[in-house]
C-alpha positions in Angstrom: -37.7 27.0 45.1 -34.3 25.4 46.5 -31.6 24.9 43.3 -29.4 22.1 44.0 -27.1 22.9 40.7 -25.9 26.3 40.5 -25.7 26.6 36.8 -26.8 29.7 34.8 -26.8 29.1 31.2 -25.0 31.9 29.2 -25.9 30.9 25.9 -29.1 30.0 23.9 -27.9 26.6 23.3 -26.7 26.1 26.9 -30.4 27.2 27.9 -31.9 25.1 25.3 -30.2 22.3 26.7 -31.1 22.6 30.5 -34.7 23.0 28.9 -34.8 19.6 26.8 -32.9 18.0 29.8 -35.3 19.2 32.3 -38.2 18.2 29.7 -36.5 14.5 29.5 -36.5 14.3 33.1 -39.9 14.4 33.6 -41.5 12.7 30.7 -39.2 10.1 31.6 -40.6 10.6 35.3 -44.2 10.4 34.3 -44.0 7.4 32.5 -42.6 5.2 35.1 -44.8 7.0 37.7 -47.4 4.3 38.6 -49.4 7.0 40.5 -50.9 10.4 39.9 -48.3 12.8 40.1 -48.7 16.0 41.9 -48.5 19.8 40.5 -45.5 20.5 43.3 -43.1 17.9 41.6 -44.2 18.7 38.2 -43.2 22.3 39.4 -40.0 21.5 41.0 -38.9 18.7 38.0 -39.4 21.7 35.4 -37.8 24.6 37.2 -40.8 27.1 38.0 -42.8 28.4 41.0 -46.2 27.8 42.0 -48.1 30.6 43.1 -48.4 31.0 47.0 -51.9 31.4 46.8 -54.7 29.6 44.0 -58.2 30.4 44.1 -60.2 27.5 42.3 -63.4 28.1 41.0 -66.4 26.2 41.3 -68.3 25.0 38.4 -71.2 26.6 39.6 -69.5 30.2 39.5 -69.3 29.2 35.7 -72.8 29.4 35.0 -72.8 33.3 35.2 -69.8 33.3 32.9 -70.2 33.9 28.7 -67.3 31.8 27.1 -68.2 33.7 23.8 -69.2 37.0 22.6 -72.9 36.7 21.6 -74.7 39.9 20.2 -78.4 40.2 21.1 -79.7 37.0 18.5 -77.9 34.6 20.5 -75.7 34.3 17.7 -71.8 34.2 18.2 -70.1 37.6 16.8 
């Protein structure tokens, strides 16, 4: 990702307020955005990287899947 403003904070409080500036930004973004908005700008407006590569999984690889442990009852352990 491309930095247009050079600027390392040094402190906690100088990081703390690139954060809530940064947060500001885009809340202030996504209210006035009349459309959806997409995971690149949301990204780039908050200062982290996407991952090159996302595998999304279907819903029906989730069938397979337990969301919970269950012992042999059925019952959630």
């Amino acid at each position: 990702m491309s930095k247009y403003i050079d600027f390392i904070p040094e402190t906690a409080s100088e990081e703390y307020a690139l954060l809530a500036g940064r947060v500001e930004a885009f809340a202030n973004y996504v209210v006035h955005e009349k459309y959806s908005i997409s995971k690149e700008m949301c990204a780039a407006m908050l200062g982290f990287e996407l991952p090159t590569e996302q595998t999304v999984k279907s819903e029906s690889d989730d069938k397979d899947e337990n969301w919970f442990d269950e012992n042999q009852d059925g019952d959630i352990a």
